[in-house]
C-alpha positions as a LaTeX table, in Angstrom:
\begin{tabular}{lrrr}
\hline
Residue & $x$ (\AA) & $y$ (\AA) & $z$ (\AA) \\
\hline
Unk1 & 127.97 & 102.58 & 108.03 \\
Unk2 & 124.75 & 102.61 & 105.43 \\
Unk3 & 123.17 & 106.27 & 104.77 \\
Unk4 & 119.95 & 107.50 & 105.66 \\
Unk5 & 117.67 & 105.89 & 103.08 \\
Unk6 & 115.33 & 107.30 & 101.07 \\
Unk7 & 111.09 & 106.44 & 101.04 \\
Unk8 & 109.50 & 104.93 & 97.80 \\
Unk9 & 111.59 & 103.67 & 94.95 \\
Unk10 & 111.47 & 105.90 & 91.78 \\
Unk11 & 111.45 & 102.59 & 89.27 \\
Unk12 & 113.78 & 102.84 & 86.21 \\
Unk13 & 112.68 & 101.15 & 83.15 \\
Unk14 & 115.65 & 98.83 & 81.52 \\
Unk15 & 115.18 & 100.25 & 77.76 \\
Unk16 & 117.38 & 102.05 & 75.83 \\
Unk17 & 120.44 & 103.97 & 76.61 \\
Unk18 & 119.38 & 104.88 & 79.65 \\
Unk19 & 118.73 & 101.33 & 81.00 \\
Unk20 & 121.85 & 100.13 & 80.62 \\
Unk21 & 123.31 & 98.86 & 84.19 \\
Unk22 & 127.10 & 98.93 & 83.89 \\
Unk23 & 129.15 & 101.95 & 82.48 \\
Unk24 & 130.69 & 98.84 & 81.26 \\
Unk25 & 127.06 & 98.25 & 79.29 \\
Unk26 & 125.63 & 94.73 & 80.55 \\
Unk27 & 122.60 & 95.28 & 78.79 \\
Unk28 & 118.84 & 94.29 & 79.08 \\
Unk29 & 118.76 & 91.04 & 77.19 \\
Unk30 & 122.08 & 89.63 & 79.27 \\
Unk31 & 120.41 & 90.49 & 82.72 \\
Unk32 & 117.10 & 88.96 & 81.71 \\
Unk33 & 119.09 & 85.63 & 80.88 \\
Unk34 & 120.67 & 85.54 & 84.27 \\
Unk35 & 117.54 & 86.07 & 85.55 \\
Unk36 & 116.06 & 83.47 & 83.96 \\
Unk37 & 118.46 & 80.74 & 84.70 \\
Unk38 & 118.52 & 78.15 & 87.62 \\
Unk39 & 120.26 & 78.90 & 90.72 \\
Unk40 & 123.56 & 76.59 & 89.56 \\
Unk41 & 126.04 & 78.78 & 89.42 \\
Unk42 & 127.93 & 80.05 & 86.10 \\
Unk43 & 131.45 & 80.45 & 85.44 \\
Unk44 & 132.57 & 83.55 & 82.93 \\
Unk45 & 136.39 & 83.24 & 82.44 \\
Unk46 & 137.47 & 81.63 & 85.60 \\
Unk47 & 135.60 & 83.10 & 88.29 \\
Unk48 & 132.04 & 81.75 & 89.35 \\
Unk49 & 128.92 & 83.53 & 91.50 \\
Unk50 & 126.55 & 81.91 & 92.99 \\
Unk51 & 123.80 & 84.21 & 95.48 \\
Unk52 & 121.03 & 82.67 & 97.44 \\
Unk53 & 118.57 & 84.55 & 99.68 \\
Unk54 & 118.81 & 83.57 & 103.42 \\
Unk55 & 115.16 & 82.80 & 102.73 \\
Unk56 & 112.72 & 83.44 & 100.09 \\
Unk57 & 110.70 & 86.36 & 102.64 \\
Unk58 & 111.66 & 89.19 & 104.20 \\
Unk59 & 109.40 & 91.43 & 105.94 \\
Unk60 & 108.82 & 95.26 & 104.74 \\
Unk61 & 111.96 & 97.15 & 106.23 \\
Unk62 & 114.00 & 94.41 & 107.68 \\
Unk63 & 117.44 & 93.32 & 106.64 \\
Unk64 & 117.27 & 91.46 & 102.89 \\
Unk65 & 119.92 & 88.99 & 103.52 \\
Unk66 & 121.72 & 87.67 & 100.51 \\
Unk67 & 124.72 & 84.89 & 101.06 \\
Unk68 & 127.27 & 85.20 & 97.94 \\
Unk69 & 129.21 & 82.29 & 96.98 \\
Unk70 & 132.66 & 83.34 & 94.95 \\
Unk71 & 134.80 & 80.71 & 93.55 \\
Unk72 & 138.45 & 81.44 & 92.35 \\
Unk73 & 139.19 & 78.63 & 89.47 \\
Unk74 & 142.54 & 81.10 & 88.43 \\
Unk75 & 145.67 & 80.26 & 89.11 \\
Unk76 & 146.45 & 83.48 & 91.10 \\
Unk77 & 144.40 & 84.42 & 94.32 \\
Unk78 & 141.57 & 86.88 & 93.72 \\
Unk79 & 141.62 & 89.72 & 95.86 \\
Unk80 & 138.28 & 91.35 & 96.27 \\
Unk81 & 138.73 & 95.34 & 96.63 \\
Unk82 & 136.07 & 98.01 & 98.41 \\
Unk83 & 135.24 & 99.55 & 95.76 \\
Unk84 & 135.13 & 99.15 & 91.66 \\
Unk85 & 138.26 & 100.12 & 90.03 \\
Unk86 & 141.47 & 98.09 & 88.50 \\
Unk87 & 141.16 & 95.35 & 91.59 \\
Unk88 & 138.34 & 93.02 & 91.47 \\
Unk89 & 135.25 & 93.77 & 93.22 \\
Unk90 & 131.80 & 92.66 & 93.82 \\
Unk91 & 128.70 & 94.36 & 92.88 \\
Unk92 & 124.58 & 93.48 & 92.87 \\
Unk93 & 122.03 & 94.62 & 90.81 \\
Unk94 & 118.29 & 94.34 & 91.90 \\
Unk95 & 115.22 & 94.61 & 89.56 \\
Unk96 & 111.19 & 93.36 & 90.07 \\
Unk97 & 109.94 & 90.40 & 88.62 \\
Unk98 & 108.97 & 92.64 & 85.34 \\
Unk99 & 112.58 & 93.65 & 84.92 \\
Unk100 & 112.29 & 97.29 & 86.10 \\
Unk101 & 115.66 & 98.26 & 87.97 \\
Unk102 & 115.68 & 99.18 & 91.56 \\
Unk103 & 117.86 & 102.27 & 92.22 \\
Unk104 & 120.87 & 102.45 & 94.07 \\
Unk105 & 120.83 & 104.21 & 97.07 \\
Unk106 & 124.55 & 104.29 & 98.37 \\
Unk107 & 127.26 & 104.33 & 96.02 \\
Unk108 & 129.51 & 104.75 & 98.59 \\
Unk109 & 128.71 & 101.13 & 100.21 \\
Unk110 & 132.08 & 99.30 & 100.64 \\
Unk111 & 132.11 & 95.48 & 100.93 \\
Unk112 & 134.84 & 94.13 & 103.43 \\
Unk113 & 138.16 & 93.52 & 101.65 \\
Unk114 & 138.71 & 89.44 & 101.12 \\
Unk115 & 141.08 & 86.87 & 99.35 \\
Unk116 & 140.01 & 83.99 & 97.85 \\
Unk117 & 143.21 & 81.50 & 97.13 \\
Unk118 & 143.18 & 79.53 & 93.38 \\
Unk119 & 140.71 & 76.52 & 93.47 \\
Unk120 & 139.01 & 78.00 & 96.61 \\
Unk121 & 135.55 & 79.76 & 97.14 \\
Unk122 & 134.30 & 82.29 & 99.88 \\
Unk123 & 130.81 & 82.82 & 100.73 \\
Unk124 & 129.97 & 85.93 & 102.03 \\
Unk125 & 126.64 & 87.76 & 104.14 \\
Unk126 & 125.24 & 90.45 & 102.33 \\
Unk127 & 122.03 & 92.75 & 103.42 \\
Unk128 & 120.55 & 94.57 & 100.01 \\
Unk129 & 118.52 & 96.42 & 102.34 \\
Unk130 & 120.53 & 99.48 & 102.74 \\
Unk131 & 122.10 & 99.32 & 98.89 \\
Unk132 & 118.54 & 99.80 & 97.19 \\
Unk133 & 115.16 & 100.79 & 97.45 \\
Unk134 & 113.40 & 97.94 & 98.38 \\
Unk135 & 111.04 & 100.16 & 100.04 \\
Unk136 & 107.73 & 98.65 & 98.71 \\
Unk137 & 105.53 & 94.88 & 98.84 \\
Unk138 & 106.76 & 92.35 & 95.80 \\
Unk139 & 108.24 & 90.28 & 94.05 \\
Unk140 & 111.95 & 90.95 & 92.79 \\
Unk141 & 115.11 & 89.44 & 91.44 \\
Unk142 & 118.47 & 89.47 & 92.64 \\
Unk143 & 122.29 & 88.82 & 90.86 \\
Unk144 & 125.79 & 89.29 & 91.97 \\
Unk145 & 129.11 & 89.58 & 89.68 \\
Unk146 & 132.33 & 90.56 & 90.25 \\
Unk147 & 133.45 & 93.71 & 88.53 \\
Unk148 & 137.34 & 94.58 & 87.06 \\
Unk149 & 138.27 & 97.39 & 84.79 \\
Unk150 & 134.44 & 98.26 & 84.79 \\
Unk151 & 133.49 & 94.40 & 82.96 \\
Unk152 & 131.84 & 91.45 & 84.53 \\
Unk153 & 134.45 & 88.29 & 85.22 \\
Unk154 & 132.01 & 86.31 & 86.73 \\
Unk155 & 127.79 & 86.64 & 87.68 \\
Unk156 & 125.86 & 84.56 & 89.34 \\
Unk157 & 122.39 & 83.62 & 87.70 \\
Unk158 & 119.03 & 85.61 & 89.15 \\
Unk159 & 117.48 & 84.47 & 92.34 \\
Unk160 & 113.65 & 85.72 & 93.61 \\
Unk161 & 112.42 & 86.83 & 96.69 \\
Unk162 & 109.69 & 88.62 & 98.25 \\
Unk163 & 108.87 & 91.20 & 100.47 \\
Unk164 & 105.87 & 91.12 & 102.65 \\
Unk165 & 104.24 & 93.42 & 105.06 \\
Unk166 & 103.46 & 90.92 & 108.48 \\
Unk167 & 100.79 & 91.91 & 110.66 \\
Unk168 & 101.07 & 94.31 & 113.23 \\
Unk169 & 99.57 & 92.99 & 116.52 \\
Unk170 & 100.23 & 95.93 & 118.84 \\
Unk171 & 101.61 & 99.65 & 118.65 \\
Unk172 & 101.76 & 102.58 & 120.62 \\
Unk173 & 103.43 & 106.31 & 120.75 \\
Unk174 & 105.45 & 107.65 & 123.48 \\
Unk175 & 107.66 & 110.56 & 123.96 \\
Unk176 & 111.21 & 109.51 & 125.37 \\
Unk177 & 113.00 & 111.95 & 126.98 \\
Unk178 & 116.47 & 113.71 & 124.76 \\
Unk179 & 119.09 & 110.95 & 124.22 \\
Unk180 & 122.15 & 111.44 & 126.67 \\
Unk181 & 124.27 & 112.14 & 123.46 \\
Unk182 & 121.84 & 115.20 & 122.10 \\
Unk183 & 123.14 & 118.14 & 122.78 \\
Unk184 & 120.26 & 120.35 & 121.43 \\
Unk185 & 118.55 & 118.32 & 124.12 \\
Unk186 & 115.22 & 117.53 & 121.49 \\
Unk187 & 112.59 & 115.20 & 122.97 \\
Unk188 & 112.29 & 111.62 & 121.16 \\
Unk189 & 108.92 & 110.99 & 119.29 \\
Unk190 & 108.28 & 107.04 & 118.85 \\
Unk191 & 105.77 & 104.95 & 117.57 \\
Unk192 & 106.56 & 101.43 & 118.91 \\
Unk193 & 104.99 & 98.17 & 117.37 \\
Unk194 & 105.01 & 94.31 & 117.03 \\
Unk195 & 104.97 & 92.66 & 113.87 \\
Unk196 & 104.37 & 89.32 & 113.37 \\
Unk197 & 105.97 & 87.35 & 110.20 \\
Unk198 & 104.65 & 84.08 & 109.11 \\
Unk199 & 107.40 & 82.08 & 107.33 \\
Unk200 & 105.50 & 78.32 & 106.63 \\
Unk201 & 104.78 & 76.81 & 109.52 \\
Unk202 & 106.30 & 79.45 & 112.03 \\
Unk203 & 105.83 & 82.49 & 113.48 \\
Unk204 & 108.51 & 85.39 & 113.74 \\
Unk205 & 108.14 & 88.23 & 115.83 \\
Unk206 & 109.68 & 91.53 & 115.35 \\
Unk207 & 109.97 & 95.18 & 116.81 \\
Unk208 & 109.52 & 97.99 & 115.01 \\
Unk209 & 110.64 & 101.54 & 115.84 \\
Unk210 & 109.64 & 104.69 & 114.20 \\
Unk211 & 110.53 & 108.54 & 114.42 \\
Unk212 & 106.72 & 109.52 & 112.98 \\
Unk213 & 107.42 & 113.18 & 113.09 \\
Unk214 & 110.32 & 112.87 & 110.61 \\
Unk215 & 108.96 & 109.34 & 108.97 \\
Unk216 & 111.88 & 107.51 & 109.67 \\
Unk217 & 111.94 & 103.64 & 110.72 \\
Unk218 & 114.98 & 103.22 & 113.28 \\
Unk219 & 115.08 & 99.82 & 113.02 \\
Unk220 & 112.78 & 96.13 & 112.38 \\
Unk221 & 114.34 & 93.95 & 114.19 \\
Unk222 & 113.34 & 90.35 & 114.90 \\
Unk223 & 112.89 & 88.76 & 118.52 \\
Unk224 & 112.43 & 85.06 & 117.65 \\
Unk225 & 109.63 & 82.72 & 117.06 \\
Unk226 & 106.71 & 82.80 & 118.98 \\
Unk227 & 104.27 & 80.05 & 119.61 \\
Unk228 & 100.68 & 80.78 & 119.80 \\
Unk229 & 100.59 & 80.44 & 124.07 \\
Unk230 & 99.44 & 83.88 & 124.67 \\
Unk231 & 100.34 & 87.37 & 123.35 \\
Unk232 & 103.12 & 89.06 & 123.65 \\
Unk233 & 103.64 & 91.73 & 126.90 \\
Unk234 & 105.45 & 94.93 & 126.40 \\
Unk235 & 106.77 & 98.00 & 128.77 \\
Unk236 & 108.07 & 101.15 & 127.82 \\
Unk237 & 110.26 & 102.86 & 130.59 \\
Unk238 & 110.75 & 106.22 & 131.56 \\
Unk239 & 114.19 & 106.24 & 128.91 \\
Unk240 & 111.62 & 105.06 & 126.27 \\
Unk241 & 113.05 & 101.60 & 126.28 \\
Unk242 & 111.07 & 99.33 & 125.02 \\
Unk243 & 110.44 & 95.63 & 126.83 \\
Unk244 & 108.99 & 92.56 & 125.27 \\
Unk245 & 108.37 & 89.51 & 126.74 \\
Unk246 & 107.07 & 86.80 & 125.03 \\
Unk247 & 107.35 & 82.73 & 124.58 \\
Unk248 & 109.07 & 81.84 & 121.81 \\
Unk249 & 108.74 & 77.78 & 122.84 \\
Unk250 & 106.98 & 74.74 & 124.24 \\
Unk251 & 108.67 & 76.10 & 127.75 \\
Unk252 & 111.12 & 78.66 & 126.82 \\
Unk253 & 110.39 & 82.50 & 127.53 \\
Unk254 & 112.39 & 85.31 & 125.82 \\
Unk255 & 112.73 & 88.92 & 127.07 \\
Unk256 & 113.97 & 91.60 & 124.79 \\
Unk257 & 115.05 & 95.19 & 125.21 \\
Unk258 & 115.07 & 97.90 & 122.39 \\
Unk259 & 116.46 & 101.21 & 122.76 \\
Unk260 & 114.61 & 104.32 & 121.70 \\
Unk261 & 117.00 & 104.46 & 119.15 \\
Unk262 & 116.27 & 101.18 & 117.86 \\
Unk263 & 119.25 & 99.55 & 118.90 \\
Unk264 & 119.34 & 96.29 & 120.39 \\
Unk265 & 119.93 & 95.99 & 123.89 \\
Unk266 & 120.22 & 92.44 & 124.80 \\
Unk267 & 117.89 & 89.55 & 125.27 \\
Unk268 & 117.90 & 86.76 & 128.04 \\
Unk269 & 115.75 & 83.92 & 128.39 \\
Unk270 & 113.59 & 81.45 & 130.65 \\
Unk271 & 111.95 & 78.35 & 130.80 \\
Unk272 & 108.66 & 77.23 & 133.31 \\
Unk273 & 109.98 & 74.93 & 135.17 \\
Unk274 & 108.70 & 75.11 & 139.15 \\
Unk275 & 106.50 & 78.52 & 137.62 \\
Unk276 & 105.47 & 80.43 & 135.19 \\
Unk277 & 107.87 & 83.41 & 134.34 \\
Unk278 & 106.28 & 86.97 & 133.77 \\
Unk279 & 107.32 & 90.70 & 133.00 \\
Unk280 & 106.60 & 92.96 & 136.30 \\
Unk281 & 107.27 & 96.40 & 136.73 \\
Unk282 & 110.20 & 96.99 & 139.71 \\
Unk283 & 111.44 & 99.60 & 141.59 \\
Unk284 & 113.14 & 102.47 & 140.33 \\
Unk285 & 111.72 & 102.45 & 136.66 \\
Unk286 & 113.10 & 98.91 & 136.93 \\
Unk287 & 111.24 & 95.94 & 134.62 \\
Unk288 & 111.93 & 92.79 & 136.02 \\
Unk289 & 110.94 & 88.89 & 135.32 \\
Unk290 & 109.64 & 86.98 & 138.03 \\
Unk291 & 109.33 & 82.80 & 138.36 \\
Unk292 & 110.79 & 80.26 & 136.20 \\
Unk293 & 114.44 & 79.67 & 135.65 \\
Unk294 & 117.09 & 81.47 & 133.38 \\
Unk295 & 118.34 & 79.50 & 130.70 \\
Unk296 & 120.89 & 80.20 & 127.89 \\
Unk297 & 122.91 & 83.30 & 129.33 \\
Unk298 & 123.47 & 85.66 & 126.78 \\
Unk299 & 126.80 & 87.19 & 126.08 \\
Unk300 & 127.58 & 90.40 & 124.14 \\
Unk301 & 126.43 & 89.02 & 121.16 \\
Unk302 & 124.98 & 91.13 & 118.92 \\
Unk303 & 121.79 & 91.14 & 116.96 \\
Unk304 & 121.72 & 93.36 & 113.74 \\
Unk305 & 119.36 & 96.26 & 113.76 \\
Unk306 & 120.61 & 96.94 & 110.08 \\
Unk307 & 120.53 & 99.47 & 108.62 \\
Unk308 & 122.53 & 101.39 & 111.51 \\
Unk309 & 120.80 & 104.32 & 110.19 \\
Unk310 & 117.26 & 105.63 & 109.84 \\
Unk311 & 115.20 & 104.50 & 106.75 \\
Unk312 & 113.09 & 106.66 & 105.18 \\
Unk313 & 109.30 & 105.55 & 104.35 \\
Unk314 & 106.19 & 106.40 & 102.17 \\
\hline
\end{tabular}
């Protein structure tokens, strides 16, 4: 589970004794060449890193997706640990594009355990979002390693990537009523929007939840594409639910449901053929979408609201 996170990064400068990133002292100058080099990956001893963003944008808030390659060229499996220590472990470090370290906000974050077998690799999914303060617009830079006895046995070269703000094309505040599980029974301030991320030649939509009495964003989530066919129609309910309907295709429809909480509550999804399909309010606080035909039944699949926790902003 991440932490609560805090708002604006306090920047640390890497110079001197205090810039050093490692107990185990990987200094300034080493960093700076990783961050320099391509994106092929390098091999210290006999374990190699490789990172690469899940793409090269991420909007302000929303989960910073890293995928970690980690190839075992021992001749003993590598068993990646929680946590630093005597067993091998994998850590990140994050700085901007002018090399000023990003602060750590959890120490406490535990990466699942994994074993990679000799002359085998593992690539793992990795959000930085809720590990540092990426809490502002830019430009940074991005490097895994795996950790032993406090030293580096393998890092993977620097990799860039941005984080941009989107538009916001609509918001608006309600009041939901005390969450079932509260038992102080406190009303539920919200300021609900939709942000809209342009990533080349598409257009990604997501939802945006915020506690503005305590500054907290519950989650930014994203619904999908969406084509430029019309804007996007919303309901709150009486539970402070929020609804979003919206075409993400040619044909195709999606409808979305976010909790007051920011959790996601499911999505289903419709095409036009015979009619249109549109969001209308039902009976019984009920939302409902009339015309055109279901497609693509969802399951319980999940979509990640990461962090599971509030962030805190500016």
């Amino acid at each position: 589970m991440s932490h609560p996170l805090p708002a604006p990064h306090r920047a640390t400068p890497l110079s001197g004794a205090g810039g050093r990133l490692r107990r185990a002292g990987l200094g300034l100058s080493v960093l700076v060449g990783l961050l320099a080099a391509s994106g092929v990956g390098s091999a210290w001893g006999y374990v190699e890193v490789r990172i690469l963003p899940v793409k090269q944008e991420f909007l302000l808030y929303a989960p910073v997706e890293v995928q970690v390659e980690v190839a075992n060229f021992q001749s003993a499996a590598l068993d990646l640990g929680e946590t630093p220590g005597q067993q091998p472990s994998l850590d990140f470090f994050v700085v901007t594009t002018d090399h000023v370290k990003i602060n750590r906000i959890s120490e406490s974050w535990k990466m699942p355990t994994t074993t990679i077998p000799p002359n085998a690799s593992k690539t793992l999914t990795v959000d930085l979002l809720p590990l540092f303060e990426l809490r502002e617009l830019g430009e940074y830079m991005a490097m895994a390693e795996v950790v032993q006895d406090g030293k580096s046995i393998g890092a993977s070269p620097g990799i860039r990537f941005q984080i941009a703000k989107g538009s916001t094309i609509w918001e608006q505040r309600y009041t939901a009523p005390p969450s079932p599980e509260d038992a102080m029974g406190q009303s539920r301030p919200r300021t609900y929007s939709l942000v809209l991320h342009r990533l080349e030649s598409e257009r990604h939509l997501y939802v945006r939840v915020i506690n503005p009495e305590k500054k907290r964003v519950l989650c930014t989530t994203t619904l999908g594409t969406v084509v430029n066919f019309g804007e996007p129609e919303t309901r709150i309910d009486l539970k402070g639910a929020l609804h979003v309907f919206h075409q993400s295709g040619t044909r195709l429809f999606t409808y979305s449901r976010i909790s007051a909480d920011g959790k996601w509550l499911g999505s289903r999804y419709f095409s036009n053929m015979g009619s249109a399909p549109k969001m209308v309010a039902g009976g019984k606080d009920q939302v409902e979408i009339m015309g055109g035909e279901e497609v693509f039944p969802t399951s319980d699949s999940k979509w990640s609201t990461i962090p599971s926790e509030p962030i805190r902003f500016p």
